[in-house]
TORVEXSE-91310 format. One record per residue: residue in three letters; residue number from 1; x, y, z of N, C-alpha, C in turn. Coordinates in nm, 4 decimals. Layout:
// residues N
['ALA'; NUM; [X; Y; Z]; [X; Y; Z]; [X; Y; Z]]
...
END
This chain:
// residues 185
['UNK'; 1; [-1.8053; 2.4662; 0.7164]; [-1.9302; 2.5370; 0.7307]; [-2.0196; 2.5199; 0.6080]]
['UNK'; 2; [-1.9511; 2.5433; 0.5156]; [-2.0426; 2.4780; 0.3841]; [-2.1374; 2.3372; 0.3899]]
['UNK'; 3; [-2.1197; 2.2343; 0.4808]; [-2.1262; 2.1324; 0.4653]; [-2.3306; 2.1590; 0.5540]]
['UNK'; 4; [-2.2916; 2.2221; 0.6592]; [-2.3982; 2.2908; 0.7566]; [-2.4640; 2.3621; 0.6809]]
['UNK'; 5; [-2.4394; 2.4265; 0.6292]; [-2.5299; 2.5133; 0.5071]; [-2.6074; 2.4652; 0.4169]]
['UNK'; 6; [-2.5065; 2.3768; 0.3603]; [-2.6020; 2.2905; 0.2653]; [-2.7359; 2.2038; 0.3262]]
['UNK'; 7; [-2.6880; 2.1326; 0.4754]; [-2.8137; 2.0720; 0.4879]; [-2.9281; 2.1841; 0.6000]]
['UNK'; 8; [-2.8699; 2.3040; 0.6430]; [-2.9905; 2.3769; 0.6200]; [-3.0787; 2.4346; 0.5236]]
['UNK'; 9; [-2.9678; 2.4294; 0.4201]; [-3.0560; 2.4349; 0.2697]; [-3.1713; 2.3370; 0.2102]]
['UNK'; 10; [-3.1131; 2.2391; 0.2153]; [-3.2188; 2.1268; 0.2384]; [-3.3202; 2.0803; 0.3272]]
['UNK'; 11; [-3.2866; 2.1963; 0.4372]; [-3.4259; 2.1669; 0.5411]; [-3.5463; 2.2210; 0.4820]]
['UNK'; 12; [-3.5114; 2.3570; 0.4468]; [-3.5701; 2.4596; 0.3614]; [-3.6601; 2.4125; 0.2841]]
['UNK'; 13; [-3.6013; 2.3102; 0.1464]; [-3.6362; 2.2298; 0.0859]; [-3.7243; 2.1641; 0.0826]]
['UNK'; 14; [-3.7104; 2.0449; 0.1718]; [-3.7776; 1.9891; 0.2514]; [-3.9272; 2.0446; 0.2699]]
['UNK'; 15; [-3.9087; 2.1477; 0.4053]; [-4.0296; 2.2309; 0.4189]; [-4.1582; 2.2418; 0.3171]]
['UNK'; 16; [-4.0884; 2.3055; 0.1827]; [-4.1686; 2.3460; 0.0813]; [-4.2326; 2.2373; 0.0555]]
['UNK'; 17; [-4.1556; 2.1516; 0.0327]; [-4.2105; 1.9592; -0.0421]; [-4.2908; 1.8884; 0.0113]]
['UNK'; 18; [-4.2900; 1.9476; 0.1584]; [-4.3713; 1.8852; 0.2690]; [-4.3506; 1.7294; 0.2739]]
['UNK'; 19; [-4.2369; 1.6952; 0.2529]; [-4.1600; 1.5906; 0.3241]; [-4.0901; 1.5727; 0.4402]]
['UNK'; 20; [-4.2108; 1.5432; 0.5403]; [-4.1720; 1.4973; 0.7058]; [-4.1014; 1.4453; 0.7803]]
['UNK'; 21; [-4.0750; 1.3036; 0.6697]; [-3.9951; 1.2482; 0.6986]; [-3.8617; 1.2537; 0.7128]]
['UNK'; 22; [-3.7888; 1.2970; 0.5142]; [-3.6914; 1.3853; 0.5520]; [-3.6275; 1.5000; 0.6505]]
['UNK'; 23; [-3.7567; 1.5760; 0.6330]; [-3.7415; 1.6784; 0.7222]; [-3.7139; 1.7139; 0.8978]]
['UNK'; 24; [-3.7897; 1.5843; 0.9188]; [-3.7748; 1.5474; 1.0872]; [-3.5834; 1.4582; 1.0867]]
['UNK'; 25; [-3.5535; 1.3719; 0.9838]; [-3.4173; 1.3589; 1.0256]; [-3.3192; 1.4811; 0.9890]]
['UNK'; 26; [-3.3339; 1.5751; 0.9143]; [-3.2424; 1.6927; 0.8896]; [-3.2582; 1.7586; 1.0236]]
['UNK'; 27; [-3.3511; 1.8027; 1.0652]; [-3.3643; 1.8265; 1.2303]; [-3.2595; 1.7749; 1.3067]]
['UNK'; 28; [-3.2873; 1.6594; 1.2850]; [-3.1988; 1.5755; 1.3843]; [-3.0308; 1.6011; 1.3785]]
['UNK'; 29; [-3.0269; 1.5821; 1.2446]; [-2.8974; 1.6318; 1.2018]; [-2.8439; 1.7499; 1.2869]]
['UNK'; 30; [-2.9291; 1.8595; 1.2311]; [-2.9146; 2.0051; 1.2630]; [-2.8697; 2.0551; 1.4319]]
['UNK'; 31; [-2.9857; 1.9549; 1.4631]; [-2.9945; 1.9478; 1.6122]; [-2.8908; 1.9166; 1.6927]]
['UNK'; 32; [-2.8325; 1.7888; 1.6260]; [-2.6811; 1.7113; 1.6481]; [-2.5461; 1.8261; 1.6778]]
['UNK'; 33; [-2.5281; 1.9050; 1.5537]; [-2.4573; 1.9636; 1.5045]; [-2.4286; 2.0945; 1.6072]]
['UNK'; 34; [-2.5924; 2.1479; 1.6258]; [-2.6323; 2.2539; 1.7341]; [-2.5418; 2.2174; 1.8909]]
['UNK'; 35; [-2.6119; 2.1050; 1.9003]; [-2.5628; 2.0838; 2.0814]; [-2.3938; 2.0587; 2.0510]]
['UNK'; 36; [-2.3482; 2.0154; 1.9674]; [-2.1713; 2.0123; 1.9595]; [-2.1233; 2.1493; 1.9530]]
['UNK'; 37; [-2.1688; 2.2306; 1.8285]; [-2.1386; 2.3817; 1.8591]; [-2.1668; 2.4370; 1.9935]]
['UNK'; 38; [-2.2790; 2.3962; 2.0707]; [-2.3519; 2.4406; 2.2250]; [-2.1904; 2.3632; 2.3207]]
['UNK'; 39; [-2.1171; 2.2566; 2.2911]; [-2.0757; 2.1698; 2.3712]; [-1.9291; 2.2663; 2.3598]]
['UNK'; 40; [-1.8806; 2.2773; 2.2407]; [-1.7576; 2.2941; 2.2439]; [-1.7255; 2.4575; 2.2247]]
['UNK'; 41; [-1.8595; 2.5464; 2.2458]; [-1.8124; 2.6891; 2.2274]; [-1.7638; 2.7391; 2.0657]]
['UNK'; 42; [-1.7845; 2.6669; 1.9846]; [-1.7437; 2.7354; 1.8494]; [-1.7754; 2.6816; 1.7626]]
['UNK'; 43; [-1.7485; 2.7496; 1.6718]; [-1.8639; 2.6720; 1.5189]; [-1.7794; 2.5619; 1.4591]]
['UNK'; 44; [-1.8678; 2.4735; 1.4240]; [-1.8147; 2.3186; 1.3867]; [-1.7696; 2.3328; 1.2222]]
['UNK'; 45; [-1.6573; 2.2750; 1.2294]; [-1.5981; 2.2279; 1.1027]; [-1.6169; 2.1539; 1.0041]]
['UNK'; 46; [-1.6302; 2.1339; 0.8337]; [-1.7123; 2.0275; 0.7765]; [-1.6918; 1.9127; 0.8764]]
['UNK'; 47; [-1.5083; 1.8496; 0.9015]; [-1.4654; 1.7306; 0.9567]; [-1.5646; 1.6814; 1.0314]]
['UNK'; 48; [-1.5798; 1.8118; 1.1171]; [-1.6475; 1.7551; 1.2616]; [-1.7875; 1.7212; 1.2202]]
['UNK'; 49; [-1.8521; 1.7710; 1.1266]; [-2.0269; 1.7616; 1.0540]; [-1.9911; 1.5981; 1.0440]]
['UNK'; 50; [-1.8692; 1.5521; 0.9464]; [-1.8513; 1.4400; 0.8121]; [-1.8348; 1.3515; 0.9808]]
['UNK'; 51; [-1.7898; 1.3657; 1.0927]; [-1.7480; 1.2969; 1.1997]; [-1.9070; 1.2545; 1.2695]]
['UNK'; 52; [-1.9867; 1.3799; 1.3079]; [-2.0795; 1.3548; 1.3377]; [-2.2161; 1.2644; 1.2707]]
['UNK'; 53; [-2.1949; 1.3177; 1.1263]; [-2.2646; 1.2588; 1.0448]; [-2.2476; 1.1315; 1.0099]]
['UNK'; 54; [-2.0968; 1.0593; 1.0506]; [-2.1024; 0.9218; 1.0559]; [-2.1178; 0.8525; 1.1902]]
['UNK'; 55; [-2.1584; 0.9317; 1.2946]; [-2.1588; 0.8309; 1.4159]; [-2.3337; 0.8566; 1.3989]]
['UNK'; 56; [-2.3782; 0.9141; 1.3195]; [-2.5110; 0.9407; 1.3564]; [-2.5721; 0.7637; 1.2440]]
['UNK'; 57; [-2.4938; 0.7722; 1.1598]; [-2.5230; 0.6725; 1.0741]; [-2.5262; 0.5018; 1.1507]]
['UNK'; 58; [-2.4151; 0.5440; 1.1730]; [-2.3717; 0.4283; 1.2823]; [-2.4476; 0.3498; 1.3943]]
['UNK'; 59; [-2.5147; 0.4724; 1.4701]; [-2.5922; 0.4532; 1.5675]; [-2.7212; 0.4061; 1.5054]]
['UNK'; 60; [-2.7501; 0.4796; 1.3799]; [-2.9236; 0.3866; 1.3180]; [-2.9091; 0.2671; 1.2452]]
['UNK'; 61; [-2.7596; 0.2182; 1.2330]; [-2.7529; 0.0965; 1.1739]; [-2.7359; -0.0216; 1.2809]]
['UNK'; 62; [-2.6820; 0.0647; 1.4040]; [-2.7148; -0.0593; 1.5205]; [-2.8706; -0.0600; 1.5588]]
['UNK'; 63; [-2.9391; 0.0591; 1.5737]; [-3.0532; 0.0348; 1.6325]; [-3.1505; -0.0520; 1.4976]]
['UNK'; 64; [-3.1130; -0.0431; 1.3576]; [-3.1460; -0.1365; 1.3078]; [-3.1862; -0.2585; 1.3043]]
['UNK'; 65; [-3.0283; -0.3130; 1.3364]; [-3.0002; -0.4406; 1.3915]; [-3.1048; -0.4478; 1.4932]]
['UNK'; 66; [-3.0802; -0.4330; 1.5966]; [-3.1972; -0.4531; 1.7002]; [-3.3042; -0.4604; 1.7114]]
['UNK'; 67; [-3.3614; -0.3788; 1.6020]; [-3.4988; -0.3354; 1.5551]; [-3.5099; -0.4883; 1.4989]]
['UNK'; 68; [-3.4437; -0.5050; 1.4095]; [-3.4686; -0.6661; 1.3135]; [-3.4431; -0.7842; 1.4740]]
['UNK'; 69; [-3.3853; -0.7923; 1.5039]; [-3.3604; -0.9029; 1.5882]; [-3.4576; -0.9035; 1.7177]]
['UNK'; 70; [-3.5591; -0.7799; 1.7015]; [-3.6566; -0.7706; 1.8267]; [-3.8079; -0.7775; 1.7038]]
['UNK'; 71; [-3.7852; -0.8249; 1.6215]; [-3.8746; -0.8629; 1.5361]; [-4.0066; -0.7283; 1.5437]]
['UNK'; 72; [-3.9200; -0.5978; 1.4988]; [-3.9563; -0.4580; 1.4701]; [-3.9154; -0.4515; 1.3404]]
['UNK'; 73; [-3.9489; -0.4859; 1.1800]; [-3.8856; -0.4623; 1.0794]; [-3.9492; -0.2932; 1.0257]]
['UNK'; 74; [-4.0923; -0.2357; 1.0816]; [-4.1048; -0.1189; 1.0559]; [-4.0406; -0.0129; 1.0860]]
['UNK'; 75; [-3.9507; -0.0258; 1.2688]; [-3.8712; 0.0166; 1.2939]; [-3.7426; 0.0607; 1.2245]]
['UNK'; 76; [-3.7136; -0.0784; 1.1932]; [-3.5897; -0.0807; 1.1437]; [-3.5900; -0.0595; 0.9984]]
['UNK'; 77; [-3.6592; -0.0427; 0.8877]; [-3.7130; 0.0501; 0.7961]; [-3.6862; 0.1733; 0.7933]]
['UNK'; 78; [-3.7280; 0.2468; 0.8638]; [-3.7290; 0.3872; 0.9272]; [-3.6240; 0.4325; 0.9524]]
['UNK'; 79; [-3.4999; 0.3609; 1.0479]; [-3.4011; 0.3876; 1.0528]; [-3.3153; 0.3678; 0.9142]]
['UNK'; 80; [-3.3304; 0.2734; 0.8316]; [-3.2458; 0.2786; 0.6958]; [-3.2866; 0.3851; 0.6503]]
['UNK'; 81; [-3.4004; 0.4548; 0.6045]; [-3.4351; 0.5551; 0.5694]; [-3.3719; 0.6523; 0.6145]]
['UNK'; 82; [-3.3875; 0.6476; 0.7221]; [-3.2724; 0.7801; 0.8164]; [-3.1069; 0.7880; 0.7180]]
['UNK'; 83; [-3.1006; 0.6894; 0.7703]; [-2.9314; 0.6135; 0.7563]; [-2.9001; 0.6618; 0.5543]]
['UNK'; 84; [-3.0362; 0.6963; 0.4756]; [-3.0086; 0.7218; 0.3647]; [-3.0001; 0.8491; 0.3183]]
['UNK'; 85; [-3.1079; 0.9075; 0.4239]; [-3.0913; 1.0890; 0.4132]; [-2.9781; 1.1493; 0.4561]]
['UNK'; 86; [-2.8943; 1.0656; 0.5469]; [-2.7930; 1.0827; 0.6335]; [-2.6805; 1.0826; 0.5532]]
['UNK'; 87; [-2.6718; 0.9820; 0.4343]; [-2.5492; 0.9603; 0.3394]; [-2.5429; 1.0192; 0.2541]]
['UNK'; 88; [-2.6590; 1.1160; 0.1858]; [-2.6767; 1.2272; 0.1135]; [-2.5154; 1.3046; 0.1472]]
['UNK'; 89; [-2.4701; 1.3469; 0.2650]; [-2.4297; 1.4487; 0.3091]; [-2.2738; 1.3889; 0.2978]]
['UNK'; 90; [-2.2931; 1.2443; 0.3132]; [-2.1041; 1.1784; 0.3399]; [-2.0579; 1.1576; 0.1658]]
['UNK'; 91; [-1.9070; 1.1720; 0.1706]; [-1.8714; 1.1775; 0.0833]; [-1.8937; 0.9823; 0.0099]]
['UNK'; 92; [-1.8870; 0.9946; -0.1340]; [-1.8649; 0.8796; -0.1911]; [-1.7697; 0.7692; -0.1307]]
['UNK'; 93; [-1.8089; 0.6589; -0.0807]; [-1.7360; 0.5521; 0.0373]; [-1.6307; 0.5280; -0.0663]]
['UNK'; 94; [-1.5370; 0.4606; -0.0212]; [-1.3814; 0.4272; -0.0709]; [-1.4462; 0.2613; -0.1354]]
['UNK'; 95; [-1.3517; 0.2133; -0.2318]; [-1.3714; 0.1000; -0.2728]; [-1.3146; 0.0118; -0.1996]]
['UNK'; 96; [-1.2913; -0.1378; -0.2084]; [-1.2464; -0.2261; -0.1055]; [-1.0339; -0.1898; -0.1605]]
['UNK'; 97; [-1.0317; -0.2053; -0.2842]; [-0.8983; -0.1534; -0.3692]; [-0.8586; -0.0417; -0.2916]]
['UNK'; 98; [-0.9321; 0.0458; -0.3225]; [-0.8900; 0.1894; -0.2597]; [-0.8291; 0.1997; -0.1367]]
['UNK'; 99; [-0.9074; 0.1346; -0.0611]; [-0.8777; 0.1068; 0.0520]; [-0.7315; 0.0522; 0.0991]]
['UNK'; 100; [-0.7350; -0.0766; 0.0308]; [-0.6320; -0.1267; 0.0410]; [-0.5188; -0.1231; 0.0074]]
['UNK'; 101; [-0.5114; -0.0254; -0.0895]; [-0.4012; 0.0812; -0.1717]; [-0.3751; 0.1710; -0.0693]]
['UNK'; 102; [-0.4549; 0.2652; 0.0033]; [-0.4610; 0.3351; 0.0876]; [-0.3806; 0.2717; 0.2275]]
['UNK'; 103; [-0.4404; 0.1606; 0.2836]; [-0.3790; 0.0888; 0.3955]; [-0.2045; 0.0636; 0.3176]]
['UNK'; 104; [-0.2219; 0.0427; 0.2637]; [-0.1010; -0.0216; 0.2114]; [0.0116; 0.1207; 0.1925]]
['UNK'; 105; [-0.0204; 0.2481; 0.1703]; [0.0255; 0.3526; 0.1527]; [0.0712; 0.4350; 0.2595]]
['UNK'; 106; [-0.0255; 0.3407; 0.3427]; [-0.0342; 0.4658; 0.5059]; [0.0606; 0.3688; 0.5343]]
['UNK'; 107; [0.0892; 0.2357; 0.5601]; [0.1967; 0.1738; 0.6053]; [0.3356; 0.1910; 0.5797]]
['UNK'; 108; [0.3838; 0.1788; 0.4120]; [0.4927; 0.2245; 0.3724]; [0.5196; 0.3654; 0.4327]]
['UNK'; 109; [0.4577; 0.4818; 0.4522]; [0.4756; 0.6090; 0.4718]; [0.4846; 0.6239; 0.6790]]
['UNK'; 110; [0.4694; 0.5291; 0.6864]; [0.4620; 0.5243; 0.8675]; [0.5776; 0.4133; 0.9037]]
['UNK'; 111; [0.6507; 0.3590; 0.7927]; [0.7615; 0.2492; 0.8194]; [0.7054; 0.1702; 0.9025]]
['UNK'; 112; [0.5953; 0.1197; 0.8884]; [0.5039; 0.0068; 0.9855]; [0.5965; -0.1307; 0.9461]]
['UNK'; 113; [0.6051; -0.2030; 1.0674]; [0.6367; -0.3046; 1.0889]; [0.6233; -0.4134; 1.1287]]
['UNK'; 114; [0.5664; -0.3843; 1.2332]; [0.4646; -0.4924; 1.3384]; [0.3432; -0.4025; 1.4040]]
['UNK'; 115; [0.2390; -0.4636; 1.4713]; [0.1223; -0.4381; 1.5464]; [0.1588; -0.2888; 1.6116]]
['UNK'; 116; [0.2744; -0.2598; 1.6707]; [0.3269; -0.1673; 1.7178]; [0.3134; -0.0047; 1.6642]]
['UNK'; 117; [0.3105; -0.0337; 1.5490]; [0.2827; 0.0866; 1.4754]; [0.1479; 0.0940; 1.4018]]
['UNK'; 118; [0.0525; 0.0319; 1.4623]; [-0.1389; 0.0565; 1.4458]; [-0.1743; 0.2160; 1.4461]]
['UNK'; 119; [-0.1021; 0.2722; 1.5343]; [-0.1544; 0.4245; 1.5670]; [-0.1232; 0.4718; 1.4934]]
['UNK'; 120; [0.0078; 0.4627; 1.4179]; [0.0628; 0.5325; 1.3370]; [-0.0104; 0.5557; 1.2072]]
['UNK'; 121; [-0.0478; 0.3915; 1.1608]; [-0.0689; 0.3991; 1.0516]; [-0.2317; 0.4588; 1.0647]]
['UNK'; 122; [-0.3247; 0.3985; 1.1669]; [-0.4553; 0.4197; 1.1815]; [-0.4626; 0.6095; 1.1466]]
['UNK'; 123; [-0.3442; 0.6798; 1.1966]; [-0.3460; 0.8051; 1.2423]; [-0.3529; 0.8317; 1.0510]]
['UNK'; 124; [-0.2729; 0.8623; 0.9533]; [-0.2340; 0.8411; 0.8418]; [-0.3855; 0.8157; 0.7677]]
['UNK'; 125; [-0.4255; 0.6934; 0.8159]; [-0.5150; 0.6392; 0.6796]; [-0.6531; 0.7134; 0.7388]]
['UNK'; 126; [-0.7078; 0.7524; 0.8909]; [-0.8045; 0.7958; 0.9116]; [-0.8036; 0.9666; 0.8834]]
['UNK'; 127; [-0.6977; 1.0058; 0.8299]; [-0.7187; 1.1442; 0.7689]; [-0.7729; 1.1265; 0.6154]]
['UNK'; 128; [-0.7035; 1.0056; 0.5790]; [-0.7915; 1.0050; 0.4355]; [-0.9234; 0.9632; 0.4065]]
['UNK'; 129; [-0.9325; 0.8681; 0.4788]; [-1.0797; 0.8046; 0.4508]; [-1.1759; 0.8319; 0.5711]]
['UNK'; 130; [-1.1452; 0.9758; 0.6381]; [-1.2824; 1.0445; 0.7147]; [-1.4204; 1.0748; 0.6407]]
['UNK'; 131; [-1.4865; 0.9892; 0.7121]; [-1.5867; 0.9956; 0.6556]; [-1.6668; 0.9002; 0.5383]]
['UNK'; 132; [-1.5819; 0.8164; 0.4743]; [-1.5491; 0.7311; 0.3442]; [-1.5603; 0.6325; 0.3584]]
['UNK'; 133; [-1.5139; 0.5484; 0.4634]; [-1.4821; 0.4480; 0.4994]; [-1.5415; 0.3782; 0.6268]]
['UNK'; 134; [-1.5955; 0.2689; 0.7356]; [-1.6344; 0.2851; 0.8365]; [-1.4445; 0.2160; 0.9056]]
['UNK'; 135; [-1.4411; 0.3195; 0.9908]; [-1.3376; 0.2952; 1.0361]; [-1.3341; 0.1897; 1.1183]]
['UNK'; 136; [-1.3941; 0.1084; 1.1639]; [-1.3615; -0.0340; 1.2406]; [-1.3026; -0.1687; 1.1097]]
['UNK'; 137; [-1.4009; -0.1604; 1.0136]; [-1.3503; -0.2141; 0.9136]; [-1.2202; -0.1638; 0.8871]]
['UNK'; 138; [-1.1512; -0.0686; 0.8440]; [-1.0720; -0.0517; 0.8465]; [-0.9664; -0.0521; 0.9776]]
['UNK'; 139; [-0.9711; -0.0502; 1.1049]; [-0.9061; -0.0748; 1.1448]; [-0.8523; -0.2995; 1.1731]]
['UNK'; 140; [-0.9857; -0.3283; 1.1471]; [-0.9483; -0.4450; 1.0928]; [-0.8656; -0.5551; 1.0130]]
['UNK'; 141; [-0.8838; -0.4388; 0.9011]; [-0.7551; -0.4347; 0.7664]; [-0.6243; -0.4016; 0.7921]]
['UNK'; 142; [-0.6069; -0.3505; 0.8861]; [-0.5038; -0.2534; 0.9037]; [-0.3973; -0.4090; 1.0219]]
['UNK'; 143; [-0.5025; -0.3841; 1.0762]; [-0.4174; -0.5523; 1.2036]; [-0.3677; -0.6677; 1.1197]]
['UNK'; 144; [-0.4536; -0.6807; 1.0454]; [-0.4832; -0.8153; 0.9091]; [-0.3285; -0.7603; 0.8515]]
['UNK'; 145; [-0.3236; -0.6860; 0.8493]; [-0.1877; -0.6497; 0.7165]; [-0.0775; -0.6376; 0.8201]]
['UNK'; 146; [-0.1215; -0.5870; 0.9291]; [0.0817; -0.5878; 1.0502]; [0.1014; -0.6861; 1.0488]]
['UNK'; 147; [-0.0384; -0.7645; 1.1051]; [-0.0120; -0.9190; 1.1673]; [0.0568; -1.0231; 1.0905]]
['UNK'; 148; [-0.0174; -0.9866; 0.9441]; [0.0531; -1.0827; 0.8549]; [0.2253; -1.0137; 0.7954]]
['UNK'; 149; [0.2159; -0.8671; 0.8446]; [0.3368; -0.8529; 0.7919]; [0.4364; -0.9095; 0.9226]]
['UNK'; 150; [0.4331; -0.9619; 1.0467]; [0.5099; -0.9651; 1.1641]; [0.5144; -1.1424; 1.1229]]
['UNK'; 151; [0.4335; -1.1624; 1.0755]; [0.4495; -1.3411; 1.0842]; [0.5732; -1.3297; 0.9510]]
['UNK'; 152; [0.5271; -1.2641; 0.8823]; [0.6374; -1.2606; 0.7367]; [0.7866; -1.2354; 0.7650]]
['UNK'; 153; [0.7826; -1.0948; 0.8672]; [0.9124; -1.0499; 0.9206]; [0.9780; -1.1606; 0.9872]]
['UNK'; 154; [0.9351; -1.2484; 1.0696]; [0.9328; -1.3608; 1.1133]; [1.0526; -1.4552; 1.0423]]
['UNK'; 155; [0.9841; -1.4944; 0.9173]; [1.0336; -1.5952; 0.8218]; [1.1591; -1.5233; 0.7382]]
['UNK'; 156; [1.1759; -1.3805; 0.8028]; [1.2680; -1.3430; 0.7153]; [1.2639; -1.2125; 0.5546]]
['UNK'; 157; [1.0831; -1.2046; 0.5705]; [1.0686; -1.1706; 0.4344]; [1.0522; -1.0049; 0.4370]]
['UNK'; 158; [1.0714; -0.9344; 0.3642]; [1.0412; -0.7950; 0.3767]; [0.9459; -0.7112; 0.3062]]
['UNK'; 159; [0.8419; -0.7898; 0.2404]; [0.7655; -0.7335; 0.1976]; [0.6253; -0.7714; 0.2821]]
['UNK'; 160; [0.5131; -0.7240; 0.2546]; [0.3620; -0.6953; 0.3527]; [0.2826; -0.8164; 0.2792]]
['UNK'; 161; [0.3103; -0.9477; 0.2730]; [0.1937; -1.0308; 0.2098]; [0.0661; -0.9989; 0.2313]]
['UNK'; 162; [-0.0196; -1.0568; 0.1672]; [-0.1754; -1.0455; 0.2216]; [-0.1674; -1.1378; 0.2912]]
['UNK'; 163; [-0.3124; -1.1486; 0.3362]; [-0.3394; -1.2881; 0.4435]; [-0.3370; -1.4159; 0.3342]]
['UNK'; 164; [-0.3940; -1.4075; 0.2487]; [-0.3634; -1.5562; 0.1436]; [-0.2457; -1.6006; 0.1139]]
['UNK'; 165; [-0.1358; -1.4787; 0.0989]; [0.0190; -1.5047; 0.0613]; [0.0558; -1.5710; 0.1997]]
['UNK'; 166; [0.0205; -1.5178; 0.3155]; [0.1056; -1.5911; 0.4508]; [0.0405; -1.7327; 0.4346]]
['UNK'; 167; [-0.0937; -1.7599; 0.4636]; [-0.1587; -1.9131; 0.4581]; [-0.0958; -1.9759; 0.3525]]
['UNK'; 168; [-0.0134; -1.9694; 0.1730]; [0.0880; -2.0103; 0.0722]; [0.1683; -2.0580; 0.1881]]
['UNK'; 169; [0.2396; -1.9581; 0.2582]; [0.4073; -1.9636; 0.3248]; [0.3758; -2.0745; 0.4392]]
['UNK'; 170; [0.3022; -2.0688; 0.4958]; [0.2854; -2.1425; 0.6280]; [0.2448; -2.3113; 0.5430]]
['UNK'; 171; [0.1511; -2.3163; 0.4671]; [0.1102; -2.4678; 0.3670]; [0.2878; -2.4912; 0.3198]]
['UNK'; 172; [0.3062; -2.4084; 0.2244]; [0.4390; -2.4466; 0.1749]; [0.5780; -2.5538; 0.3284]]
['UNK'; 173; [0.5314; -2.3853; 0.4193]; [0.6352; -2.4413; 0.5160]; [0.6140; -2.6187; 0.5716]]
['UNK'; 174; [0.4656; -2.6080; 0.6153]; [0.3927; -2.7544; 0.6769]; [0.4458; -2.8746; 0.5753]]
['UNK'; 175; [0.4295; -2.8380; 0.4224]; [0.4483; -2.9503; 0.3567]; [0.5873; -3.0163; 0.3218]]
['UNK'; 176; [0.6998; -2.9391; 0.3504]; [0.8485; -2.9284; 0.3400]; [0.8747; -2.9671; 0.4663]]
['UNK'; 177; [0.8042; -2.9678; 0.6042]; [0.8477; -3.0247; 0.7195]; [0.7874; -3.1519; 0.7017]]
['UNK'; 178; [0.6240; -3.1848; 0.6978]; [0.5274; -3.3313; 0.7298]; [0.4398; -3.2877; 0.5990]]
['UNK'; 179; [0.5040; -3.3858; 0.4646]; [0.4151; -3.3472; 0.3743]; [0.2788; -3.3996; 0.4473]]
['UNK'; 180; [0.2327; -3.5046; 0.5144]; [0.1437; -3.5658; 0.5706]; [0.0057; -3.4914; 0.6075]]
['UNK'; 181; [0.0705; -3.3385; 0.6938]; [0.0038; -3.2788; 0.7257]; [-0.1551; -3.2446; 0.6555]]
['UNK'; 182; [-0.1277; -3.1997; 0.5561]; [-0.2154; -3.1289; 0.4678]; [-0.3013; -3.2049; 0.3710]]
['UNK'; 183; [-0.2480; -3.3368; 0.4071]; [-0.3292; -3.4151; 0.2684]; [-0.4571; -3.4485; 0.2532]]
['UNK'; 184; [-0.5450; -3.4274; 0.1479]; [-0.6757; -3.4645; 0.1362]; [-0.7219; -3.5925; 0.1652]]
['UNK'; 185; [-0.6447; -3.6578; 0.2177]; [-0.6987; -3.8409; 0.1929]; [-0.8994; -3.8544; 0.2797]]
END
C-alpha cells in the first residue's frame, strides 16, 4: 500500500507543478491500479502495483516499437516518456551478473537438472527479481543455462557450463573425432 500512496502523492505533486504530462500518466497508473482493486474485491498489494507497473511498462514499449516502425516517432516519444514516469515507481533493475548469480542460485536451490525443472527454477528466481528484471529475458537465461546444463549432463559433467563453456566441449569434442572439421583453411 505504500507503494499506491506514494504515487498518489505524486499526483498531488504533479497538480501543483502543473505538469500534464506527468500527471495524465499517474492517472493512468492510478486508474490501472483502481479497476484491479474494482476486479479483484480488495486492496492491491505493493507486488501486485510492482506487477502492474511492469506490464504497464511493457505494453508502452511495444506500442513504441510500432509507433517507430509505423513511422510515428512523436508517438513513440510520448510513450518513452510514459515508460520513464512509470520506472520512477520500479525498483532499481538487476545487473546482467546479478542476474546470473541469481539464475545460477535459483538452480542450485531447485536441484535443476534439465529443461524439466524451468518452473521450478522460474518459480524461485521470479520472487526475486519481481519487478527488477523483465522476465522473458530472464526466462531466456534460465533455458540457456538447463539446456546447456542437459547437453553437459550428457557428456557426463556435473557442473552448469555457460553457453561458451559447452561450444569449448563440443569444438574440443569435433576436433578429437575430425580435426578437419573446424579448420580455417
Amino acid at each position: 500500500m505504500a507503494l499506491k500512496t506514494d504515487i498518489q502523492d505524486d499526483m498531488k505533486a504533479a497538480m501543483r507543478a502543473g505538469d500534464k504530462e506527468r500527471l495524465g500518466t499517474i492517472r493512468m497508473v492510478l486508474a490501472a491500479i483502481k479497476q484491479r482493486e474494482v476486479d479483484t474485491r480488495e486492496d492491491v498489494s505493493d507486488a501486485d502495483v510492482l506487477q502492474l507497473l511492469e506490464k504497464m511498462v511493457k505494453q508502452r514499449r511495444e506500442s513504441a516499437e510500432q509507433y517507430r516502425s509505423g513511422e510515428r516517432p512523436e508517438l513513440a516519444e510520448r510513450e518513452e516518456r510514459e515508460i520513464e514516469f512509470i520506472r520512477v515507481y520500479l525498483p532499481e533493475p538487476l545487473s546482467d551478473e546479478d542476474l546470473q548469480a541469481l539464475i545460477a542460485k535459483a538452480i542450485a536451490n531447485a536441484g535443476a537438472t534439465s529443461m524439466k525443472d524451468m518452473g521450478k527454477v522460474m518459480g524461485l528466481v521470479k520472487a526475486e527479481a519481481q519487478g527488477r528484471a523483465d522476465m522473458g529475458k530472464v526466462s531466456a537465461a534460465v533455458k540457456e543455462r538447463l539446456s546447456a546444463a542437459g547437453a553437459a549432463r550428457h557428456r557426463g559433467i556435473r557442473c552448469l557450463p555457460t553457453p561458451a563453456e559447452v561450444w569449448a566441449i563440443v569444438r574440443e569434442t569435433w576436433q578429437a573425432e575430425s580435426p578437419n572439421i573446424l579448420s580455417t583453411n
